[in-house]
C-alpha positions, 0 to 999 in steps of 0.5 A: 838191643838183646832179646825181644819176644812178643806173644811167641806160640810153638804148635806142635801138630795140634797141641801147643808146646807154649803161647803167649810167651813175653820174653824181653832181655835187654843187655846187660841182664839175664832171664832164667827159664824154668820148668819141669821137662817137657815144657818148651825150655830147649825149644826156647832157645832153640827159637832164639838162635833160629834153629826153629821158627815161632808159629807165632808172634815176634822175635829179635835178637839183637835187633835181627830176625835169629838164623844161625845160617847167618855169620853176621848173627852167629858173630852177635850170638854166642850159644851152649845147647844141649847137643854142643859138642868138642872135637874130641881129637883136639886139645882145650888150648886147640879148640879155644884157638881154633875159636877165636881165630875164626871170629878174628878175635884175640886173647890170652888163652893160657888166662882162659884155661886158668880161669876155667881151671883146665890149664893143668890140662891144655894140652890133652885130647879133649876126648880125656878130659873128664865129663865136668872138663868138657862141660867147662870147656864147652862154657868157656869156649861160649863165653871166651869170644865177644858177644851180645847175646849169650844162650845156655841150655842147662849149663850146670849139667856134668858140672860139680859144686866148685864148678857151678860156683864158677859157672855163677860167676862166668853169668855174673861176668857175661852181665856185666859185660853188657851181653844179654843172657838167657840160659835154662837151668835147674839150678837154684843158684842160677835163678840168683844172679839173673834178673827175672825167671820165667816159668814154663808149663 
C-alpha cells in the first residue's frame, strides 16, 4: 500500500510551510524530497510517521492514518530522523539485538555488521564509534528488520564516499524488497536510485 498524500498543507501560525503537496509512493519504489533548508523536508517526514498532523488534505501509510504511538504502525514503519540516536553504552551487536529481538524478528546479525563494515567494531560502546560509524549504524538498524515503509531524513550526513556508495545500495536493497521509501537528501547520488523527486520550496 506505501504512501498516499493527497492536497497535504502544514500552517505554521499564519504562513504556510508547504500546500498542495501530491506525494504517492507505492512499494517498491522510492521518492526523494529536495529543497533548500527550511522548506518543509523534515516536516515531511515527520508527517509520515505521525509525529505531526497535516492541516490539511489526506494521508496514509500502508493504508493506516500514521501514529507512531501505535505498535501495529511502528511494526510497518521503519524511520531514521534527524534526532535518532544510539544508547551510547551499548555496542553495535547489542543494539541490533536489542532491535530485532523487540519486533520478534531473527537474522544473522554478524552478516549484518559486516554488511555495514562495523563487524571490526561489534563489541565496542557505541558512544567510540566514529561519527560515519554511528551513522551506519543508525542505517542498518532502519533497514535490518521487516518493513513496508522506510522514512530517511538526510541519511548521507556524517557518512563519507565509501559509505554513501553503501547507503546507495542499502535504498537499492529497500526497493527491491518491495518497501516503500522516502528519504530527504542532498545527495545527488541518491535522487539516481529513486523514482521521482519531489522538490520543495
Amino acid at each position: 500500500m506505501g504512501v498516499a498524500g493527497q492536497g497535504l498543507g502544514l500552517q505554521l501560525g499564519d504562513e504556510w510551510l508547504f500546500r498542495e503537496i501530491e506525494l504517492v509512493v507505492p512499494p517498491g519504489t522510492a521518492v526523494a524530497l529536495t529543497g533548500p533548508n527550511g522548506t518543509g523536508k523534515s516536516t515531511l517526514l515527520r508527517l509520515l510517521y505521525g509525529l505531526q498532523q497535516p492541516t490539511e488534505g489526506e494521508l496514509t501509510v500502508c493504508g493506516q492514518v500514521p501514529d507512531e504511538r501505535s505498535f501495529a504502525f511502528r511494526r510497518d514503519v521503519s524511520v531514521l530522523l534527524d534526532d535518532s540516536d544510539l544508547f551510547i553504552e551499548l555496542s553495535p551487536r547489542q543494539h541490533l539485538e536489542l532491535l530485532l529481538d523487540a519486533f520478534g524478528f531473527e537474522s544473522d546479525v554478524d552478516a549484518l555488521l559486516a554488511y555495514a563494515e562495523l563487524d571490526h567494531r561489534a563489541e565496542v560502546a557505541a558512544g567510540s564509534l566514529s561519527a560515519g560509524q554511528r551513522r551506519r549504524l543508525l542505517l542498518l538498524g532502519a533497514t535490518a528488520r521487516p518493513h513496508k515503509v522506510l522514512l530517511l531524513d538526510e541519511p548521507e550526513r556524517a557518512i563519507d564516499a565509501a559509505g554513501r556508495d553503501w547507503l546507495t545500495e542499502l535504498v537499492a536493497d529497500a526497493k527491491a524488497e518491495g518497501s516503500a521509501v522516502v528519504l530527504a537528501t542532498h545527495h545527488p547520488p541518491l535522487h539516481e536510485v529513486c523514482d521521482a523527486v519531489l522538490t520543495l520550496g
